[in-house]
N, CA, C and O atoms as CSV, one atom per row, in Angstrom:
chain,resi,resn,atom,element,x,y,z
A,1,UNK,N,N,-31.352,24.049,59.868
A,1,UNK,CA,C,-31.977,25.297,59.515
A,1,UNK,C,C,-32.069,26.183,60.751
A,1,UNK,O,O,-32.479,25.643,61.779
A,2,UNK,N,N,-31.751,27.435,60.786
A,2,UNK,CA,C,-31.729,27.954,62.146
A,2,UNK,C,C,-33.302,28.664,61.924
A,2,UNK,O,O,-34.093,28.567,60.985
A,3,UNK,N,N,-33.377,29.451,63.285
A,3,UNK,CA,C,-34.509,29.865,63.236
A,3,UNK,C,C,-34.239,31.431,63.984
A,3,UNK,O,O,-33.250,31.851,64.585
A,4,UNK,N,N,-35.592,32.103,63.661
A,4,UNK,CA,C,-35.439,33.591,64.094
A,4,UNK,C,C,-36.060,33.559,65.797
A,4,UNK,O,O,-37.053,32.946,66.188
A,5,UNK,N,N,-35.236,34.319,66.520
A,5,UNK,CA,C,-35.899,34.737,67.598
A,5,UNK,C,C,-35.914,35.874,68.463
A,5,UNK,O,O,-34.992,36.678,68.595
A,6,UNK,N,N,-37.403,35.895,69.243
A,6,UNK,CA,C,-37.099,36.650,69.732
A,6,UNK,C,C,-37.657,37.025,71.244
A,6,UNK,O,O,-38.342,36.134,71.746
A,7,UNK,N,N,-37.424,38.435,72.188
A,7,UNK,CA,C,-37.837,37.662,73.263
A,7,UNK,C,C,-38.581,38.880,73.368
A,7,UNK,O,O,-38.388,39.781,72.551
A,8,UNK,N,N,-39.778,39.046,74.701
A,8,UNK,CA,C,-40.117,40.001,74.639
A,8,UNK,C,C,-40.512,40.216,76.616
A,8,UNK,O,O,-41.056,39.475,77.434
A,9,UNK,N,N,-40.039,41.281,76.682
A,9,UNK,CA,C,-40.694,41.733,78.271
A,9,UNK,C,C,-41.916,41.635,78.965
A,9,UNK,O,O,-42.476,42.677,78.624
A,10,UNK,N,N,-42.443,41.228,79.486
A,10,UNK,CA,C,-44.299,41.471,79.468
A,10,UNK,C,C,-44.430,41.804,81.051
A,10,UNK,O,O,-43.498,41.517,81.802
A,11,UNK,N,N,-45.301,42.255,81.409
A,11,UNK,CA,C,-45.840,42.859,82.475
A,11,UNK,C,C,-46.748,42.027,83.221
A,11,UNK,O,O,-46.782,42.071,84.451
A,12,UNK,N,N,-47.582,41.173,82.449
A,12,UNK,CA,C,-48.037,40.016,82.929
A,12,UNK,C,C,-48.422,38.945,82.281
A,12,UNK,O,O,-49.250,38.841,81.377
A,13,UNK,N,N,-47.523,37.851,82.993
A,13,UNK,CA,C,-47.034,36.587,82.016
A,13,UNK,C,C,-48.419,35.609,82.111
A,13,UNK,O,O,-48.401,34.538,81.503
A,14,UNK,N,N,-49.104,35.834,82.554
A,14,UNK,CA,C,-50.821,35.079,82.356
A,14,UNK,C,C,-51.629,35.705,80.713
A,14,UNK,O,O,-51.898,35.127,79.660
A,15,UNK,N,N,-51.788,36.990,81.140
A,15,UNK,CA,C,-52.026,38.073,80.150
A,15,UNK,C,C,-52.121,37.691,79.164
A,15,UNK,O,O,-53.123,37.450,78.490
A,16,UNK,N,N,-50.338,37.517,78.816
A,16,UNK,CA,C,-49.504,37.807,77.748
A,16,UNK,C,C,-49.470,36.170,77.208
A,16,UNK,O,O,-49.311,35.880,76.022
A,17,UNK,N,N,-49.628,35.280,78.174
A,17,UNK,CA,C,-49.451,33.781,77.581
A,17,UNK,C,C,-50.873,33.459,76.801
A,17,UNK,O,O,-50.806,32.816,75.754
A,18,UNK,N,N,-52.042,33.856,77.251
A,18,UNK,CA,C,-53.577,34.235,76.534
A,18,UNK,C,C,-53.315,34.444,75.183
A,18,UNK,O,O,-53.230,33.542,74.350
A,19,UNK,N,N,-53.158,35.914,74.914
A,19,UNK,CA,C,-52.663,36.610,74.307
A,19,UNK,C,C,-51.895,35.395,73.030
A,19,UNK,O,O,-52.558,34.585,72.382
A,20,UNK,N,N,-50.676,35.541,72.958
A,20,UNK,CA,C,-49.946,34.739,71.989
A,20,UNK,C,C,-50.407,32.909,72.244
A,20,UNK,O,O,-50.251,32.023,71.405
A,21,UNK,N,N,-50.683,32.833,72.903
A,21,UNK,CA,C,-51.120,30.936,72.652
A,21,UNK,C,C,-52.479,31.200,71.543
A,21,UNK,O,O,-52.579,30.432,70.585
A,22,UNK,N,N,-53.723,32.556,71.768
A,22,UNK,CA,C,-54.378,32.550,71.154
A,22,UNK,C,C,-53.752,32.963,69.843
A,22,UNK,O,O,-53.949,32.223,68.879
A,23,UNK,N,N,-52.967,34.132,69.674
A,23,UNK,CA,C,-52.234,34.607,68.149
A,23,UNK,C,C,-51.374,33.004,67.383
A,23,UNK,O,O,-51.054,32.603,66.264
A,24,UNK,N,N,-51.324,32.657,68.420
A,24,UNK,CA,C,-50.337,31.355,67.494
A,24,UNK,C,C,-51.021,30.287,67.866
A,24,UNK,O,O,-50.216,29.357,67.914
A,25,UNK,N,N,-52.144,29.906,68.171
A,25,UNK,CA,C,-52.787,28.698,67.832
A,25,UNK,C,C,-52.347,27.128,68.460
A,25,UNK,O,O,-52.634,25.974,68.141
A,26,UNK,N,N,-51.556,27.712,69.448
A,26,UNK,CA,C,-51.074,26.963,70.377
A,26,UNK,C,C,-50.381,26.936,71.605
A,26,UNK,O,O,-49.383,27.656,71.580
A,27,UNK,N,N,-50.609,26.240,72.865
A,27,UNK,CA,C,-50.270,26.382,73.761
A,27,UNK,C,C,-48.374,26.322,73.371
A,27,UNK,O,O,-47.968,25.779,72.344
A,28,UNK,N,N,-47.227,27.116,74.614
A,28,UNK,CA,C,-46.244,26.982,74.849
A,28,UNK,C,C,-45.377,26.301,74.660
A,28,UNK,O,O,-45.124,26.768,73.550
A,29,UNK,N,N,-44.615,25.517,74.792
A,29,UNK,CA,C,-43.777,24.534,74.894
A,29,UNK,C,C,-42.995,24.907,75.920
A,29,UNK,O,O,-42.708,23.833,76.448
A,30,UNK,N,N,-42.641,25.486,76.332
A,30,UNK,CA,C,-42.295,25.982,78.102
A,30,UNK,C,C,-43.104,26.800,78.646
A,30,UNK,O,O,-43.644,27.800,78.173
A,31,UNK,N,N,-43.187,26.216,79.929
A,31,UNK,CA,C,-44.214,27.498,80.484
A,31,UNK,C,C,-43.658,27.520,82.144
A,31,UNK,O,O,-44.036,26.532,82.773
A,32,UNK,N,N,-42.894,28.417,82.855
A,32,UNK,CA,C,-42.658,28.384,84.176
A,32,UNK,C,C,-43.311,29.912,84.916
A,32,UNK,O,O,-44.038,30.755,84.390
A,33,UNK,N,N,-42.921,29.883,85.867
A,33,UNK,CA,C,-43.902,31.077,86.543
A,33,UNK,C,C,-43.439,32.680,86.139
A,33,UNK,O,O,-43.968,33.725,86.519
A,34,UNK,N,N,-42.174,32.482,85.165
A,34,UNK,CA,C,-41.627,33.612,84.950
A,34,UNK,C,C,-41.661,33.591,83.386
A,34,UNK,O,O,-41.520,34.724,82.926
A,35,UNK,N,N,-41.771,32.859,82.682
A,35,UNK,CA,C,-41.380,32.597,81.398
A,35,UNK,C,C,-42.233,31.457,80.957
A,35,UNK,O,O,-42.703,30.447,81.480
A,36,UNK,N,N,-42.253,32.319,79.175
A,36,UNK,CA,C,-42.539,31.226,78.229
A,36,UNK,C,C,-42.377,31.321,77.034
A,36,UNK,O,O,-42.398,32.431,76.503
A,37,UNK,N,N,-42.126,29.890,76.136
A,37,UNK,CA,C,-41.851,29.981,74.995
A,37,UNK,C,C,-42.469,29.317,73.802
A,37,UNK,O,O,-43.024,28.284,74.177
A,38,UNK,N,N,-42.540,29.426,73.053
A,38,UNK,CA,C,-43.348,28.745,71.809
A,38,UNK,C,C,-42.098,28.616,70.731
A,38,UNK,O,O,-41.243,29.479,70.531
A,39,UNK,N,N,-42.209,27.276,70.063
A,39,UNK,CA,C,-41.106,27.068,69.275
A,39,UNK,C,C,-41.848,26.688,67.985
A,39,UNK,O,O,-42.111,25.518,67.711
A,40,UNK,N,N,-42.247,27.971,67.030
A,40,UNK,CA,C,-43.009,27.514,65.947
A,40,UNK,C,C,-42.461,27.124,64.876
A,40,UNK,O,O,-41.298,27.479,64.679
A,41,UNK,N,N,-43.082,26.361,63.974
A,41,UNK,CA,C,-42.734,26.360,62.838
A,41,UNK,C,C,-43.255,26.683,61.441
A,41,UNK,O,O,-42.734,26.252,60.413
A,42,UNK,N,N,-44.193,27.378,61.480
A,42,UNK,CA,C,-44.772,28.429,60.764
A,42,UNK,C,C,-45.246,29.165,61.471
A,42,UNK,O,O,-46.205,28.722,62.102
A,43,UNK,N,N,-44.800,30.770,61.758
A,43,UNK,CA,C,-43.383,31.015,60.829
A,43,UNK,C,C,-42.238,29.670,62.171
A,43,UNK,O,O,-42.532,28.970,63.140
A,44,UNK,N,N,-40.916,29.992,61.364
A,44,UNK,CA,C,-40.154,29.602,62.448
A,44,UNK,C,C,-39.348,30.236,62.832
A,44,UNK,O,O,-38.373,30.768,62.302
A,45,UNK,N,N,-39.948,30.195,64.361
A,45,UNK,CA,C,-39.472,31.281,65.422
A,45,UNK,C,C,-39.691,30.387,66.327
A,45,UNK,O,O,-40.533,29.498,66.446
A,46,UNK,N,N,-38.087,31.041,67.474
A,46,UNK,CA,C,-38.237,30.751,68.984
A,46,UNK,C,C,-38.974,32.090,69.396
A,46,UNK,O,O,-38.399,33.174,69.300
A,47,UNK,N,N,-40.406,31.955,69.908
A,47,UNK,CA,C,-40.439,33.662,70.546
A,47,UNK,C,C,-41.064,33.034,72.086
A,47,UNK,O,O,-41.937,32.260,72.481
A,48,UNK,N,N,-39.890,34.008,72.688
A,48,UNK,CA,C,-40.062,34.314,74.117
A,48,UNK,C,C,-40.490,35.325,74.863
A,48,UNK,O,O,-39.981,36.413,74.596
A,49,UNK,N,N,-41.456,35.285,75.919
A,49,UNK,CA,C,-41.500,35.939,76.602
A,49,UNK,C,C,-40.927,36.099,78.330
A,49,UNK,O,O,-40.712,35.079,78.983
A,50,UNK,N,N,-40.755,37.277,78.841
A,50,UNK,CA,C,-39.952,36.843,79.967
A,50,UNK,C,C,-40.903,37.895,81.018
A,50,UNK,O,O,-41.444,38.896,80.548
A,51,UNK,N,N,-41.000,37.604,82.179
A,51,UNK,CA,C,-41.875,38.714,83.359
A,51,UNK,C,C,-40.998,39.845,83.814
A,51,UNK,O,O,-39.919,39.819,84.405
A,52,UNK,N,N,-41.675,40.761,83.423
A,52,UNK,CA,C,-40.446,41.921,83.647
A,52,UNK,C,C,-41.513,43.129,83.971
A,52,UNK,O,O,-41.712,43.969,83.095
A,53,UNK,N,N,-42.148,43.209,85.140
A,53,UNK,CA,C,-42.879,44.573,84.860
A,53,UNK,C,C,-42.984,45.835,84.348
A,53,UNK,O,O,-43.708,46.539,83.645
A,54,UNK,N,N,-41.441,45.840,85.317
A,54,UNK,CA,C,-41.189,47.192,85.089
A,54,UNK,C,C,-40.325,47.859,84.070
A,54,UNK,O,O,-39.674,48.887,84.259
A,55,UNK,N,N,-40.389,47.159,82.965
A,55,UNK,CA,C,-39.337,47.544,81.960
A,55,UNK,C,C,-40.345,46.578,80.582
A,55,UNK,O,O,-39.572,45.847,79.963
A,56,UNK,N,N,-41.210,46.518,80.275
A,56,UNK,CA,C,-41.640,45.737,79.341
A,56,UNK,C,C,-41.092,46.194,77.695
A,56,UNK,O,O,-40.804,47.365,77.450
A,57,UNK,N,N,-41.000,45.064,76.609
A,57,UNK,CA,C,-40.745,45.934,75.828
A,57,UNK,C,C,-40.049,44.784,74.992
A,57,UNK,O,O,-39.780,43.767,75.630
A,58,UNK,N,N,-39.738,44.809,73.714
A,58,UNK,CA,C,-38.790,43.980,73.120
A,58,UNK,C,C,-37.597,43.941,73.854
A,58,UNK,O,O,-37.047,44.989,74.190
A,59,UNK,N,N,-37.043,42.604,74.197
A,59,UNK,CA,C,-35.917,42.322,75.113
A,59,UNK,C,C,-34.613,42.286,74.142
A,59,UNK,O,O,-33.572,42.941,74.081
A,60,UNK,N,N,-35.046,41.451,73.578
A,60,UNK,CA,C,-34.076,40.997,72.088
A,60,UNK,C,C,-34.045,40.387,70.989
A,60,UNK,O,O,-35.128,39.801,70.982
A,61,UNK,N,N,-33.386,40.070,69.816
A,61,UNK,CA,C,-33.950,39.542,68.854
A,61,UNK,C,C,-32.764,38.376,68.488
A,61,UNK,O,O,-31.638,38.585,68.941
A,62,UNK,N,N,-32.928,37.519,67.918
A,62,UNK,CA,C,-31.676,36.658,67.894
A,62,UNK,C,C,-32.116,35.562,66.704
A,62,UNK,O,O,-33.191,35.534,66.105
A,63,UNK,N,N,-30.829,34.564,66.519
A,63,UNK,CA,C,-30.373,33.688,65.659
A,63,UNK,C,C,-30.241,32.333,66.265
A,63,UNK,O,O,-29.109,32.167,66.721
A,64,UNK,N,N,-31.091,31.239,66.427
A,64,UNK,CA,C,-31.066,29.821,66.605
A,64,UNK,C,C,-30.422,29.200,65.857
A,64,UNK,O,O,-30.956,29.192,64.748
A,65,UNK,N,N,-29.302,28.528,65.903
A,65,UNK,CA,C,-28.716,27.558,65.099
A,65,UNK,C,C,-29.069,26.276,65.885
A,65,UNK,O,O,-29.314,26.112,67.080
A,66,UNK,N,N,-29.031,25.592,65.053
A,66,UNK,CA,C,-29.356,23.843,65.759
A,66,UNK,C,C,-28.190,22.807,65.546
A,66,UNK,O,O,-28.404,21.604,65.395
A,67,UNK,N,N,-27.106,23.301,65.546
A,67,UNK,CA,C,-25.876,22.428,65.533
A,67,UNK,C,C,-24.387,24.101,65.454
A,67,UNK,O,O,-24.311,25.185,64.877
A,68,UNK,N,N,-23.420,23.182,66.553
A,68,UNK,CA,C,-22.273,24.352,66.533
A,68,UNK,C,C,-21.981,24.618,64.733
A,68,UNK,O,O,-22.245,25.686,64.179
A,69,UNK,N,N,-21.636,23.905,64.314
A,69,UNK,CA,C,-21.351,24.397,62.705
A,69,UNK,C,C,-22.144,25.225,62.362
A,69,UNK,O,O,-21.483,26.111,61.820
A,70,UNK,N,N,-23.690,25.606,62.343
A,70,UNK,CA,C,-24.500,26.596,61.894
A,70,UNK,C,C,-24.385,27.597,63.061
A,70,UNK,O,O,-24.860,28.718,62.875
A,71,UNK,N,N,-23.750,27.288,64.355
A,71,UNK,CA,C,-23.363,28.883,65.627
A,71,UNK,C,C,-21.948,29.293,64.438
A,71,UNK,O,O,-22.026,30.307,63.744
A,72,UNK,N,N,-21.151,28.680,64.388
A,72,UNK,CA,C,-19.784,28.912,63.751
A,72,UNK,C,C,-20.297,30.036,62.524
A,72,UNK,O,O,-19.948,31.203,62.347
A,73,UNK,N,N,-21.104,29.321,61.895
A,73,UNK,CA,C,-21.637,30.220,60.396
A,73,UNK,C,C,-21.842,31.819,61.051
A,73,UNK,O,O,-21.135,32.826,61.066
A,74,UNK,N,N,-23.231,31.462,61.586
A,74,UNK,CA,C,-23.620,32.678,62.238
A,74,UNK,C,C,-22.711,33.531,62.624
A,74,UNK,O,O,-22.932,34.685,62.256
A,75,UNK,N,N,-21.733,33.356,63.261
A,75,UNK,CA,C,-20.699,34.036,64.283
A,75,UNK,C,C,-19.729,35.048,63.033
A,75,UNK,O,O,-19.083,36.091,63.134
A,76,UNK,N,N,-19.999,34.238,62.031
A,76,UNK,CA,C,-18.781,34.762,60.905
A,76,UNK,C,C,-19.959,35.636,60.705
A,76,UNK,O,O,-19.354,36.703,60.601
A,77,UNK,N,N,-21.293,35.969,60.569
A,77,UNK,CA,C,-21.735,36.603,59.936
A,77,UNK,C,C,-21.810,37.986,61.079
A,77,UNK,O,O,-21.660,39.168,60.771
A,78,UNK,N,N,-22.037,37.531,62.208
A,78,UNK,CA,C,-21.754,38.678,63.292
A,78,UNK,C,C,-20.114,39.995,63.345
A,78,UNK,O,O,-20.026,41.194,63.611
A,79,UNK,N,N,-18.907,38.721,62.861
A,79,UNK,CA,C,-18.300,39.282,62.936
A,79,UNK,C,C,-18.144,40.749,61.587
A,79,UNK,O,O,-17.780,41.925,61.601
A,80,UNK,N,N,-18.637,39.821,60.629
A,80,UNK,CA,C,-18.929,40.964,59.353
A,80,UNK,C,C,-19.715,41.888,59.520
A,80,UNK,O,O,-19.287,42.899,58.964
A,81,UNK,N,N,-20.908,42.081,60.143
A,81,UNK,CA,C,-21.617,43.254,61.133
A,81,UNK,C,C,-20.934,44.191,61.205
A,81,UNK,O,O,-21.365,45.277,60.819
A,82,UNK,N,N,-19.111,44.004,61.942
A,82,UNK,CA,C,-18.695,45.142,62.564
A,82,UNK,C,C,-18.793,45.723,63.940
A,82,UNK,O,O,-18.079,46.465,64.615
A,83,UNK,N,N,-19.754,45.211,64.083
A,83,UNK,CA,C,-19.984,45.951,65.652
A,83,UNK,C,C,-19.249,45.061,66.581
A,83,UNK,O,O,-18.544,44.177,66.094
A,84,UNK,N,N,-19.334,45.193,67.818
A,84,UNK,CA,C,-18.641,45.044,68.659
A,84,UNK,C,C,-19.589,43.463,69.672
A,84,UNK,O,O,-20.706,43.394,70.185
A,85,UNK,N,N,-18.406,42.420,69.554
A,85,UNK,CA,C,-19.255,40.880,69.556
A,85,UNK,C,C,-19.022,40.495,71.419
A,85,UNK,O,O,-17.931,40.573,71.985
A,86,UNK,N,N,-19.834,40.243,71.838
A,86,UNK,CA,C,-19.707,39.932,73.743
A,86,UNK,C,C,-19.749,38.720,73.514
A,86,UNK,O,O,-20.847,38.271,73.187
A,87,UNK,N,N,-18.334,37.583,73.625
A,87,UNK,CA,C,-18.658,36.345,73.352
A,87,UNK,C,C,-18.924,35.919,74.850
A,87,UNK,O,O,-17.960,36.049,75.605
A,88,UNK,N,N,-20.447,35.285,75.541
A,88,UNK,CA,C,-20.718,34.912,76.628
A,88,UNK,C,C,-20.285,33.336,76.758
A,88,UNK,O,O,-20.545,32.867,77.866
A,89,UNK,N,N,-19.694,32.468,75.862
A,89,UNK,CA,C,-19.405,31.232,75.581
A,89,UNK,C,C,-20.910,30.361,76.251
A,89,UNK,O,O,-22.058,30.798,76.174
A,90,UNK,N,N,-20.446,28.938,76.949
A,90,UNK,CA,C,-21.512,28.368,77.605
A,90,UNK,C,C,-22.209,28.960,78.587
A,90,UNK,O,O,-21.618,29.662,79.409
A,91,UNK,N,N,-23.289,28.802,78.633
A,91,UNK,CA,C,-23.958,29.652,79.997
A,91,UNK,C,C,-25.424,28.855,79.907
A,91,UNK,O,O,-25.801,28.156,78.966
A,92,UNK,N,N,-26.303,29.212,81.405
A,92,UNK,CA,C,-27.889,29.038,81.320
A,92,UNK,C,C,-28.447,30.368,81.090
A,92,UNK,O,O,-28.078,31.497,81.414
A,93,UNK,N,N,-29.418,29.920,80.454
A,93,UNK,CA,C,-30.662,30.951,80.415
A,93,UNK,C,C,-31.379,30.775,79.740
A,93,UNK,O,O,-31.250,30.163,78.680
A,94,UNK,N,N,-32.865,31.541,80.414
A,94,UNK,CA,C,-34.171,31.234,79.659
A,94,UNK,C,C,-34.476,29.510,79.609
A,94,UNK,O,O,-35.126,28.963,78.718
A,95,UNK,N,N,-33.682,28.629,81.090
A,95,UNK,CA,C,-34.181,27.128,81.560
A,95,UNK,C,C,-33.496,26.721,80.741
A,95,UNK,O,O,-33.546,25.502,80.902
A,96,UNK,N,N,-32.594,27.009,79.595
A,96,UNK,CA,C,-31.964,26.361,78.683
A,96,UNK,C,C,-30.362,26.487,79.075
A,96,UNK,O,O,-29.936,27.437,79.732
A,97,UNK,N,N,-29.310,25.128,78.462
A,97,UNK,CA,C,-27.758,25.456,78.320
A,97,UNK,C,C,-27.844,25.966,76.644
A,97,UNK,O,O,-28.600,25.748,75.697
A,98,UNK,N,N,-26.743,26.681,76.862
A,98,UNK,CA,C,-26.353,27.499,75.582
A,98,UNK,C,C,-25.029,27.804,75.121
A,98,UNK,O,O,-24.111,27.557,75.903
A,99,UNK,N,N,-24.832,28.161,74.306
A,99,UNK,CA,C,-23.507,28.800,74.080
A,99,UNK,C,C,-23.732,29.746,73.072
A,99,UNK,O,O,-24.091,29.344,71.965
A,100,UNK,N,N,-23.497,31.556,73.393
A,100,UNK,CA,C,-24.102,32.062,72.653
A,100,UNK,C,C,-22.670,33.154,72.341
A,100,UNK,O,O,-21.465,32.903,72.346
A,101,UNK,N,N,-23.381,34.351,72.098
A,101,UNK,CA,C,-22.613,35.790,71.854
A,101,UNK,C,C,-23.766,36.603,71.271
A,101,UNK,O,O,-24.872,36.341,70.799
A,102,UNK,N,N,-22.774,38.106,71.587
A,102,UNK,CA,C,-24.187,38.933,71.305
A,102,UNK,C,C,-22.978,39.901,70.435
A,102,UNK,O,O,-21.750,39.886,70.354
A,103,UNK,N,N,-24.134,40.754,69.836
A,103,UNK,CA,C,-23.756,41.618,69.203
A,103,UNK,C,C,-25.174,43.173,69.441
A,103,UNK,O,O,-26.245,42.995,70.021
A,104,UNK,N,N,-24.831,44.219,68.963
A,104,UNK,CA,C,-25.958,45.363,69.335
A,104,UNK,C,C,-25.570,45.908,67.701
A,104,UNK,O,O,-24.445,46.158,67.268
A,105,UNK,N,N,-27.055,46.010,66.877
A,105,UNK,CA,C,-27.488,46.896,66.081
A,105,UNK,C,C,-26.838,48.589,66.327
A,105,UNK,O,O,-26.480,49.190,67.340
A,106,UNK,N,N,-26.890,48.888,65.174
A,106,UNK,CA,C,-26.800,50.810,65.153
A,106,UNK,C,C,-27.847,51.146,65.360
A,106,UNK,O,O,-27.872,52.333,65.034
A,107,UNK,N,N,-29.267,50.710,65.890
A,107,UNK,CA,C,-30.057,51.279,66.211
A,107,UNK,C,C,-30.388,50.974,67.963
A,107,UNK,O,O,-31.439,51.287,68.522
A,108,UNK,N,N,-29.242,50.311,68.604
A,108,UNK,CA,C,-29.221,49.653,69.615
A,108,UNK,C,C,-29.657,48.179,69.955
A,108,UNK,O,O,-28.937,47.478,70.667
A,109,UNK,N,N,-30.670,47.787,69.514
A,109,UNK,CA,C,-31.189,46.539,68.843
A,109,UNK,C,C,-30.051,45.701,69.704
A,109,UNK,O,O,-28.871,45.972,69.480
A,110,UNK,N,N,-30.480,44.374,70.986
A,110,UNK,CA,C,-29.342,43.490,71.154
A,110,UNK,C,C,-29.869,42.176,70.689
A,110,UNK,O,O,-30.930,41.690,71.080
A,111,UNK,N,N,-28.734,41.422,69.488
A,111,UNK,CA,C,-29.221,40.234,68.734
A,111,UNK,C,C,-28.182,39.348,69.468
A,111,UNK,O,O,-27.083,39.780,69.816
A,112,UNK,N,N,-28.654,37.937,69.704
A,112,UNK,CA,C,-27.754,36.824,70.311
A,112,UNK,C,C,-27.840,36.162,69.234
A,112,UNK,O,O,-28.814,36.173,68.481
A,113,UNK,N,N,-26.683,35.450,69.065
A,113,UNK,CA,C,-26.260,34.073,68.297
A,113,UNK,C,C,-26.023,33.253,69.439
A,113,UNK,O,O,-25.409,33.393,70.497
A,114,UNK,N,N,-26.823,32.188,68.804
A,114,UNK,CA,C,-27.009,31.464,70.155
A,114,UNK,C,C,-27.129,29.311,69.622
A,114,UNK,O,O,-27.570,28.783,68.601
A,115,UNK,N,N,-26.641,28.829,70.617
A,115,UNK,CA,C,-26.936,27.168,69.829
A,115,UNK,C,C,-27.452,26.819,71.447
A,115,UNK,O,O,-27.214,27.660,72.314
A,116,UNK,N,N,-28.090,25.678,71.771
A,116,UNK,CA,C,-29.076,25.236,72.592
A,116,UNK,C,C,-28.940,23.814,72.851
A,116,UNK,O,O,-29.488,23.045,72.061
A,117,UNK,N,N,-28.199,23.281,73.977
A,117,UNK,CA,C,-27.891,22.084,73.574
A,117,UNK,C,C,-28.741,20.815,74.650
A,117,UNK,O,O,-29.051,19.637,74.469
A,118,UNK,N,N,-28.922,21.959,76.012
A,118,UNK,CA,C,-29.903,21.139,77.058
A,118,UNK,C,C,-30.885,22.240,77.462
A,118,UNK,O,O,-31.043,23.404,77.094
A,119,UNK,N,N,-31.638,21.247,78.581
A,119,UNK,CA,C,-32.627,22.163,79.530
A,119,UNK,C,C,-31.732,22.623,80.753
A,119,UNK,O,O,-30.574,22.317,81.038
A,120,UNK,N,N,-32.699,23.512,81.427
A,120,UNK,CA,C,-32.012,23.959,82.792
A,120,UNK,C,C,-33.062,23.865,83.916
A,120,UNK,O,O,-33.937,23.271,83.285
A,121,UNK,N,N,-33.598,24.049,85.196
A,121,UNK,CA,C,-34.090,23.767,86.005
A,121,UNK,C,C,-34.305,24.844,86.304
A,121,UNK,O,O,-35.288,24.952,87.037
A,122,UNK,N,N,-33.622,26.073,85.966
A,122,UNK,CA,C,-33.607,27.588,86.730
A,122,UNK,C,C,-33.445,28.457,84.983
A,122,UNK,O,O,-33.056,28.102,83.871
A,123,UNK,N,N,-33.927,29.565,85.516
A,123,UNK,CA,C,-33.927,30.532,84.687
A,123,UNK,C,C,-32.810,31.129,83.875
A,123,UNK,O,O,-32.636,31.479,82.708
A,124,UNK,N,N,-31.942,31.082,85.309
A,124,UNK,CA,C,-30.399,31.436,84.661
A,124,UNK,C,C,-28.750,31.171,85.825
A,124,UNK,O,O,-28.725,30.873,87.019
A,125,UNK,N,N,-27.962,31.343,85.185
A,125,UNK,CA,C,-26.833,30.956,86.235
A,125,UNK,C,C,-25.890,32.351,85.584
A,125,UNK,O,O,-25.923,32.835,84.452
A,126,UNK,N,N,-25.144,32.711,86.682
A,126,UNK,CA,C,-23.838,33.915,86.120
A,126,UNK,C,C,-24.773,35.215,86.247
A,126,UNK,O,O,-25.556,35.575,87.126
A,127,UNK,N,N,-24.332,35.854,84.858
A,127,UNK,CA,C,-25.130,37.163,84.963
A,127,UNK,C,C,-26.614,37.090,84.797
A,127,UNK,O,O,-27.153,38.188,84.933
A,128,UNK,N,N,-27.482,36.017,84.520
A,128,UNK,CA,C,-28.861,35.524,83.839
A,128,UNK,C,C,-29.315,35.245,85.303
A,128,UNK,O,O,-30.497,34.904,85.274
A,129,UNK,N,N,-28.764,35.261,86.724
A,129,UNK,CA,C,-29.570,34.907,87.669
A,129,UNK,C,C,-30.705,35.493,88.289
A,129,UNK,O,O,-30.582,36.691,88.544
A,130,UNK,N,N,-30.975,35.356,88.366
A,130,UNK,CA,C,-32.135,36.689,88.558
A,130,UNK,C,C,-32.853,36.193,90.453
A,130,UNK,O,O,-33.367,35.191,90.951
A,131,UNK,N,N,-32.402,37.826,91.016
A,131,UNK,CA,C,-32.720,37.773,92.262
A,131,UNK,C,C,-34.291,37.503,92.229
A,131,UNK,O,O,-34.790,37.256,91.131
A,132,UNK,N,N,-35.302,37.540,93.641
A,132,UNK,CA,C,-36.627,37.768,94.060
A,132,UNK,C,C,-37.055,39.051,93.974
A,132,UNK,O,O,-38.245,39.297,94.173
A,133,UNK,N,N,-36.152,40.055,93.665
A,133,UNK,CA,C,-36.762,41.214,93.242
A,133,UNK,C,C,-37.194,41.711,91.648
A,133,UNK,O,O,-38.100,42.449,91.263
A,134,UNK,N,N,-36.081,40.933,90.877
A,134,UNK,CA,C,-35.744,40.839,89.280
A,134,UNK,C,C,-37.026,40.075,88.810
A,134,UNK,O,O,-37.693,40.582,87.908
A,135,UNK,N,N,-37.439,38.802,89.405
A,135,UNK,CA,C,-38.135,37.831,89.356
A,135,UNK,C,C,-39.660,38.184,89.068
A,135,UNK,O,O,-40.304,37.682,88.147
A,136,UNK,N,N,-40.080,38.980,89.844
A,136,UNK,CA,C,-41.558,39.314,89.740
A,136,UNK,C,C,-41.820,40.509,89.226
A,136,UNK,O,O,-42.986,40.882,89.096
C-alpha cells in the first residue's frame, strides 16, 4: 500500500517538532538536528519536516511505494500526468537510500515518486548535500 507524503520547510525544527508530535500524538520516528519525520498510519502519511529558515513553506508532496513494483505503478501514473518526469534514479536523502523521480504540477507543486529501501547516516549525497550554510 503506498502512502502519501509530504515535506515541509520550517524555520525552527524544535518549534515545529512540538508542534506536530503534539498534532499527531506522537513522537517522530526520525529525529536529527536538521530533520524529522513521522511515519503515520492514521492517516497514512510520510510527513517531513526539513530546517530551512529562510525559505519555509511546503517543500513537496509525494508518493511512497513500499516495493519497486508499486514505484513501477506509480511511475506509469506520472508518466500519464504529462508533465515533464526528472528521473533522479538511486540517490540519499532525507537519511534515507531511495530511488525516486519527480514530476511538477501546473500549479508548480514538486511531487516525488519515490521507493525507500535503506537508512543513510547523512542527510543527503549528490545534489541533496547540503553545505553548513544550507544546513542551519
Amino acid at each position: 500500500m503506498k502512502r502519501f507524503h509530504v515535506n515541509v520547510r520550517v524555520k525552527n525544527l524544535q518549534e515545529s517538532v512540538a508542534f506536530y508530535t503534539a498534532l499527531f500524538a506522537t513522537a517522530p520516528t526520525v529525529l536529527k538536528e536538521d530533520y524529522a519525520k513521522w511515519m503515520l498510519e492514521d492517516p497514512r502519511i510520510n510527513f517531513a519536516i526539513s530546517l530551512h529558515p529562510e525559505n519555509a513553506g511546503i517543500e513537496h508532496l509525494g508518493i511512497q511505494a513500499e516495493s519497486e513494483e508499486e514505484l513501477a505503478e506509480v511511475y506509469e501514473r506520472l508518466q500519464q500526468a504529462k508533465g515533464t518526469i526528472v528521473e533522479e534514479g538511486k540517490c540519499t536523502c532525507c537519511y534515507a537510500k531511495s530511488e525516486k523521480s519527480w514530476i511538477t504540477d501546473p500549479q508548480g507543486v514538486d511531487w516525488e515518486a519515490f521507493y525507500t529501501f535503506g537508512e543513510a547516516t547523512v542527510y543527503g549525497e549528490g545534489k541533496h548535500t547540503r553545505t553548513e550554510a544550507t544546513a542551519l
